[in-house]
C-alpha positions in Angstrom: 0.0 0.0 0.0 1.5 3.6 -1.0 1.5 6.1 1.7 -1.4 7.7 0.3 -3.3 5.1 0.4 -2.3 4.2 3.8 -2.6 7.6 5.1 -6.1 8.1 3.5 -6.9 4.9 4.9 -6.0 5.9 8.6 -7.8 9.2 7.8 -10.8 7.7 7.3 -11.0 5.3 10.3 -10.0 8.3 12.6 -13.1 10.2 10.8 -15.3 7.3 11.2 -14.3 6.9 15.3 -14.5 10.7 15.6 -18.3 10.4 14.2 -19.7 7.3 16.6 -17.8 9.1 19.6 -19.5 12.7 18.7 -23.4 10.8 18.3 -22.8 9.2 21.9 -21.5 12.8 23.0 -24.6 14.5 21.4 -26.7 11.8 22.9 -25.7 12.0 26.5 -25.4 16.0 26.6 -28.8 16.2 24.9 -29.8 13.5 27.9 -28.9 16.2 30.5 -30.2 18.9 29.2 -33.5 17.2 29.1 -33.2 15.8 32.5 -31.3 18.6 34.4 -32.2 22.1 32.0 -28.1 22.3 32.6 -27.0 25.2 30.1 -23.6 23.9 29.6 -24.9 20.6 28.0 -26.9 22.5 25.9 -23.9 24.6 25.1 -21.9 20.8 24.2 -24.7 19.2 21.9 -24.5 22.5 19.9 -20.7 22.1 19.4 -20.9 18.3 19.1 -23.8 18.7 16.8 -21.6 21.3 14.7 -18.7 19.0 14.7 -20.7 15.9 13.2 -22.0 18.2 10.5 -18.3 18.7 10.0 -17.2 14.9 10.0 -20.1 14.2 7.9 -19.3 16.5 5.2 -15.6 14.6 5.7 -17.2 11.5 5.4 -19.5 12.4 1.3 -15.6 13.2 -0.1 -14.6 10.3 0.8 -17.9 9.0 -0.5 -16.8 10.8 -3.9 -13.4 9.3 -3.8 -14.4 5.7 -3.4 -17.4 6.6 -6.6 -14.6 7.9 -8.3 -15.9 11.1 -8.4 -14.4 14.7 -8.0 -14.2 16.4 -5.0 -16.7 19.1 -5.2 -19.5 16.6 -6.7 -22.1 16.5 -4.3 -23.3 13.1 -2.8 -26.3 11.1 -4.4 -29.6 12.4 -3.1 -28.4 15.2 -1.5 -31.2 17.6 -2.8 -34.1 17.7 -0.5 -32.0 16.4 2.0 -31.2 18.4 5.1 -28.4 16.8 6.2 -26.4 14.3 4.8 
């Protein structure tokens, strides 16, 4: 494997873990706020919630790259869609 391939590789498992830790983040801090009204969870699922928008939007390039598409194409479906 070229290191490109292996660093694209790594990149992608790293973006994938940083995903599934931010949903169980967003999950408990949207938890609290429900149960406890505490400001500064509602403060955290905003930032973990803007984060996963982030990884997400990591997550349709490399999406492209595996369709063999170019980087700016937008993902299938994407249209009427308000996240993806």
């Amino acid at each position: 494997m070229t290191y490109e391939e292996t660093f694209l590789k790594d990149f992608e498992e790293w973006l994938n873990t940083q995903v599934m830790v931010n949903e169980v983040a967003m999950a408990e801090a949207k938890k609290i706020v429900e149960e406890d009204k505490d400001e500064r969870a509602a403060d955290a699922y905003i930032r973990y919630e803007s984060k996963l928008d982030a990884y997400r939007f990591l997550q349709g390039k490399f999406a492209n790259y595996r369709d063999k598409k170019d980087f700016h194409d937008l993902p299938d479906g994407l249209f009427g869609q308000r996240k993806y």
